[in-house]
N, C-alpha and C positions, 0 to 999 in steps of 0.2 A: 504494500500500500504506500503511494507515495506521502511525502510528506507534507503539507498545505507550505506554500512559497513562506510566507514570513517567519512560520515556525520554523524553516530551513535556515533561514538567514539568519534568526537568534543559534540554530543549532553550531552554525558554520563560523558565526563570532565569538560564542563562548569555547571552543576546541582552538581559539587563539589565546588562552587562559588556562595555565596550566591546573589549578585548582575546578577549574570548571571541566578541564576535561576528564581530569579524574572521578567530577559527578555523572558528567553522561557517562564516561564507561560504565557507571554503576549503574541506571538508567538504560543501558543499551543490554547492558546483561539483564538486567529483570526483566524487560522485552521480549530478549531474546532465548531465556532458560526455556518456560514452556517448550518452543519448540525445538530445542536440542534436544530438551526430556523425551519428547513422541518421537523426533527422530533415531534420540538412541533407541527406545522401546522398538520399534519398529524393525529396526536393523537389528535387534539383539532375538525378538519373535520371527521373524523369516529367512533367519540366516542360514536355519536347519541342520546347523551341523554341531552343535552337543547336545549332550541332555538335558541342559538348562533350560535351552530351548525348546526343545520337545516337551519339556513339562509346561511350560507356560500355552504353548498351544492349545496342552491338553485341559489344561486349566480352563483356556474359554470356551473350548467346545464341549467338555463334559465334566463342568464345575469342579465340585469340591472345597475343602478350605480353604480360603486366601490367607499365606502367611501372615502373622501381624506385623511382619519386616515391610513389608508390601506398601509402598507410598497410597495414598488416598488417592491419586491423582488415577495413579495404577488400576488401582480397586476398582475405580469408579468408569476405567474404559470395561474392564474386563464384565461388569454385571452388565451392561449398556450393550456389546457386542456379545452380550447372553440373549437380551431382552429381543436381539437385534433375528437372531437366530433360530429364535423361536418362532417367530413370525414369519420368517423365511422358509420352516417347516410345515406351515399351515398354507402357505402359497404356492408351494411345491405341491403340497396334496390336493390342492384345487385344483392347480395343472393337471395332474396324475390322473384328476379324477374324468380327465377329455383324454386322456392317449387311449390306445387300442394296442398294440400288441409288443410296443416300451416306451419302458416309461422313464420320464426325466429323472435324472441323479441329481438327488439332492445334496450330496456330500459336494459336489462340485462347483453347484451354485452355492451354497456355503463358504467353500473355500476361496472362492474369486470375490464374493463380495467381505470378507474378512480380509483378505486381502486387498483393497481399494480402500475401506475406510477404516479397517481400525486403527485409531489415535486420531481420528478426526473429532477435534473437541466438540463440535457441533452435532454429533451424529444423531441421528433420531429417524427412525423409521415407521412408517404407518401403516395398518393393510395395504392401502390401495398399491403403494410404491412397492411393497416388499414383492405384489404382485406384478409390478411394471417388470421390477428385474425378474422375476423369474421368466415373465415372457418374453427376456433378451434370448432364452436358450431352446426357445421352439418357436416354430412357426404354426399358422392355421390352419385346415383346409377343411372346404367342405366335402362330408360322403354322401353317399344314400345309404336308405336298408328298406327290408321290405317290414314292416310291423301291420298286427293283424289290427282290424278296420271296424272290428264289428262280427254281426252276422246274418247270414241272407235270410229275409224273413217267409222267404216263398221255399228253400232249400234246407235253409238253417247251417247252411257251411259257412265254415268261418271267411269271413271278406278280408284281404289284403289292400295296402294300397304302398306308395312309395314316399320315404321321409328322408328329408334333410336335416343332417346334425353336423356336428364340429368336431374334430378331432386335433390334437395336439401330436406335434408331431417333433422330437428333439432334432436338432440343427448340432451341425460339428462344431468344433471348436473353432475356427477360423470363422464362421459367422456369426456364433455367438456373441466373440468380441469385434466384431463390426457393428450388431446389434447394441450392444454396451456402451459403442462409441460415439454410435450417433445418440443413441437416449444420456449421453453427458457424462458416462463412466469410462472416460477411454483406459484402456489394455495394454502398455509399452511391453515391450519384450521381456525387461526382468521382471514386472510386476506378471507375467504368464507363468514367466519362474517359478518366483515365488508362491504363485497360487497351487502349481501341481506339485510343490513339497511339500505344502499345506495341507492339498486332496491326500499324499500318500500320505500321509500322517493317519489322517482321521479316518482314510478309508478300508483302504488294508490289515488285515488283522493275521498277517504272513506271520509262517514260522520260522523266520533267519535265526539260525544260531539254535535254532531247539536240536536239543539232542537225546531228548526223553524216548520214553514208549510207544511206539505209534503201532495200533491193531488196524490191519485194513480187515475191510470186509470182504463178501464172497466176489464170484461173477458176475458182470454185468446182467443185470434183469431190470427191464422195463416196465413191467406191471406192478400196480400201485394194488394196495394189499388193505383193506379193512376188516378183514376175517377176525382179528383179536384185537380190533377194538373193543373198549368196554360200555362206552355210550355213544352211540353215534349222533345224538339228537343234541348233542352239545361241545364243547370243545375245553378240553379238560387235559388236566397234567398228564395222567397218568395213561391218556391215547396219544397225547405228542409224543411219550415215552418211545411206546412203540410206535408209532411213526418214522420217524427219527436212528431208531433202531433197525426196520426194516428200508431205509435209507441207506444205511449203512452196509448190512449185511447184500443189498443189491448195489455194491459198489460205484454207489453214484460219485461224479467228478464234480468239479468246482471250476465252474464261470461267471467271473462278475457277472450280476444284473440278471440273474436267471433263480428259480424258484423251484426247481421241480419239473421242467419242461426235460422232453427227449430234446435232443440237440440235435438238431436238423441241420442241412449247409444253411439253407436261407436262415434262421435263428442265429447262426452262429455270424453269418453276413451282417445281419443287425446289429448286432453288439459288437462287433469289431467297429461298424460306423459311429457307435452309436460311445462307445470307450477304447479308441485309438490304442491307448497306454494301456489298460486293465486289459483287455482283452488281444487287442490286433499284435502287441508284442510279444504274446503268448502261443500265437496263434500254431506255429508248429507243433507246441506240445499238448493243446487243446485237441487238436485232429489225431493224434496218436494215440491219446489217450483217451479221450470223453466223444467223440464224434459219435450219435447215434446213440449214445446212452444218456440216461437222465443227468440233469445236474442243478448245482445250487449254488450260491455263494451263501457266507456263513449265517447272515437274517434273511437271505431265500429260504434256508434250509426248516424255520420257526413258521417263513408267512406261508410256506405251502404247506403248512398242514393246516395255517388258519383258514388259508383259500380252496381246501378241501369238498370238493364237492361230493358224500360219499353215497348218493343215489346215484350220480353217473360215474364219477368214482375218474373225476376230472379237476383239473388245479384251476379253477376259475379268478382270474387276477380280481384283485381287488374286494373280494366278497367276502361274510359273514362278519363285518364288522370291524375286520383288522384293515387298519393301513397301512399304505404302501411305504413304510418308513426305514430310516437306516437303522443301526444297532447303538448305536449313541442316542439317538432319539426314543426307543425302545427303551432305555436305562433310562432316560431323563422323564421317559412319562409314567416309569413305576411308581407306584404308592407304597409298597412293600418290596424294602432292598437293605441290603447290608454289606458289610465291606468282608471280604471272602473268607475271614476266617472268623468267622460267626453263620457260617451257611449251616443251615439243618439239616439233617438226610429228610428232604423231600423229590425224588424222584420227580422230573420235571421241572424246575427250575432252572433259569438261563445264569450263564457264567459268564460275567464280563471285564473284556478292557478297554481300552483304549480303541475305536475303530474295530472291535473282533469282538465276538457273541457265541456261544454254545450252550447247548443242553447237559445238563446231570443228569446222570439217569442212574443214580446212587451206587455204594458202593466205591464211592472214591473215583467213579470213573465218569468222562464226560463224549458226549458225542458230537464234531464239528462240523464243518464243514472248511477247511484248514487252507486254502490253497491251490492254485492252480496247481499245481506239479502232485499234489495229496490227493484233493479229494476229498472226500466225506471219511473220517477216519474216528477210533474210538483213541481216547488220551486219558493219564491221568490227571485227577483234577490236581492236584501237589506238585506238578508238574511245568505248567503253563502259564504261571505266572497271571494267573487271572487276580484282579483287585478289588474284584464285587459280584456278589450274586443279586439276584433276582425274580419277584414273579412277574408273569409275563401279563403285562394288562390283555383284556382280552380272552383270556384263558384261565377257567377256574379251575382253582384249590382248593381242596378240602380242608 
């Protein structure tokens, strides 16, 4: 902001004043702290290379205590770019709730606008905006379908006719941030950086460095199994159990953004457009391995048994109540959680950390969905360094 001319010319006569210029320096630093404060915050949050850093990350996208070392100033980005995120979770899911066969990543959108504004003193976000930005990352179109009309009253067969509706449809990365830039968030090259060290932060729940237990399961089987469920008229621990279980034992694989689908080329063509880096870098070892067999990534492997259809005994996106949410979001909207070494043996209950989700299914053991190169794999839970359990909203407990 420039400075008004005459306040310049007082500024520009007193630094001819040795005593004066020793007050503007002190005046020029109280000016200017704030934003060396956001500056270093900023540089020290997206640098991504210790753990200092990565804890702080983890800190605004899946809370916890703020040290009391923690400047106020600090404090009060970190609830704000809470506040901020949560409303970007509910705009994501409005989105989500127009796509058809994928759906927008919300870790993504998350990560890019964490990355744009946090330490923006000013920050404040309202539905409508949080939803402006969410539709930087899809576009519109219109479809038809055929829906029934009625019924003929001379026949009594059911009438058809033909409807227009909307669907969301996610755009790559390259237009995204074309999108971003003209709606006034422009995207420089590090600030891209920085957002996909951010994404893999909070999105990945990889096992680099595990060197624990890992039980796979059997052969490849594509048929999805209700037989030992215990209620089918509701959606309860103790059939995610086995759900989850019989996931396992039918050696399903892991690809971002999938729930429980067989993996078809076209599915798999999708998500490769659809997550470049999650998936298309993979891609050789996805067709090796998972091609043609079912798979999940680690909160596909929860929302398809929420999106359980077991009359037709088909994964219907988005249905019975569960949203299409990440695994950090998942944790944030439990009402009943605790930090992992207080878990009870209840059989069914989700285990979590940082960007990564699984099921207990007791006995010290837990069932994942671990990675691209894994799989759906059985772990110990002492093993994996998880920091919290939980029940899963959505899903009753006894």
């Amino acid at each position: 902001m420039a400075l008004p001319a005459a306040a310049a010319r007082i500024v520009l006569a007193a630094l001819t004043n040795e005593r004066a210029r020793k007050t503007a320096g002190w005046i020029a630093a109280a000016i200017l702290a704030p934003i060396i404060l956001i500056a270093a915050l900023l540089l020290s949050l997206l640098s991504g290379t210790t753990q200092h850093n990565n804890a702080a990350v983890d800190l605004v996208f899946n809370g916890g205590s703020i040290p009391s070392t923690m400047s106020a100033e600090y404090a009060a980005q970190v609830h704000v770019m809470q506040a901020c995120l949560e409303m970007l979770d509910r705009a994501v899911a409005e989105v989500n709730g127009k796509t058809e066969d994928t759906s927008l990543d919300g870790n993504w959108v998350k990560a890019v606008f964490f990355t744009l504004r946090f330490g923006d003193e000013h920050l404040k976000l309202t539905a409508s905006a949080a939803r402006d930005f969410a539709d930087c990352f899809v576009r519109y179109e219109e479809r038809t379908r055929t829906v029934a009309a009625g019924t003929d009253p001379d026949t009594g067969k059911t009438l058809y006719a033909e409807e227009t509706y909307t669907v969301a449809v996610p755009v790559d990365q390259e237009t995204a941030f074309a999108n971003l830039t003209a709606a006034g968030h422009p995207v420089t090259e590090n600030l891209a950086a920085n957002a996909q060290a951010v994404y893999d932060r909070i999105a990945y729940g990889a096992a680099d460095g595990y060197t624990g237990e890992i039980q796979y399961g059997g052969s490849r089987i594509t048929e999805l199994d209700a037989s030992e469920f215990a209620d089918l008229s509701t959606k309860n621990a103790e059939d995610l159990v086995t759900y989850v279980t019989h996931a396992w034992e039918s050696g399903w694989g892991y690809v971002w953004g999938t729930f429980g689908q067989t993996l078809t080329e076209s599915l798999l063509e999708s998500k490769i457009r659809q997550y470049p880096d999650g998936v298309g870098s993979y891609e050789d070892v996805i067709r090796s391995k998972w091609l043609g067999g079912r798979t999940a990534d680690c909160i596909g492997l929860i929302k398809g048994y929420g999106w359980l259809d077991t009359d037709s005994m088909t994964i219907r996106y988005g249905t019975n109540g569960m949203p299409d949410i990440g695994a950090d979001a998942m944790y944030r909207n439990a009402s009943v959680k605790g930090t992992i070494g207080t878990i009870p043996e209840t059989p069914g209950l989700a285990v979590w950390k940082s960007g990564h989700i699984g099921v207990y299914i007791g006995n010290g053991e837990v069932i994942e969905a671990m990675g691209t190169h894994y799989g759906v794999v059985k772990t110990q839970l002492a093993d994996r360094n998880w920091t919290a359990w939980l029940e899963i909203p959505y899903i009753q407990y006894d």
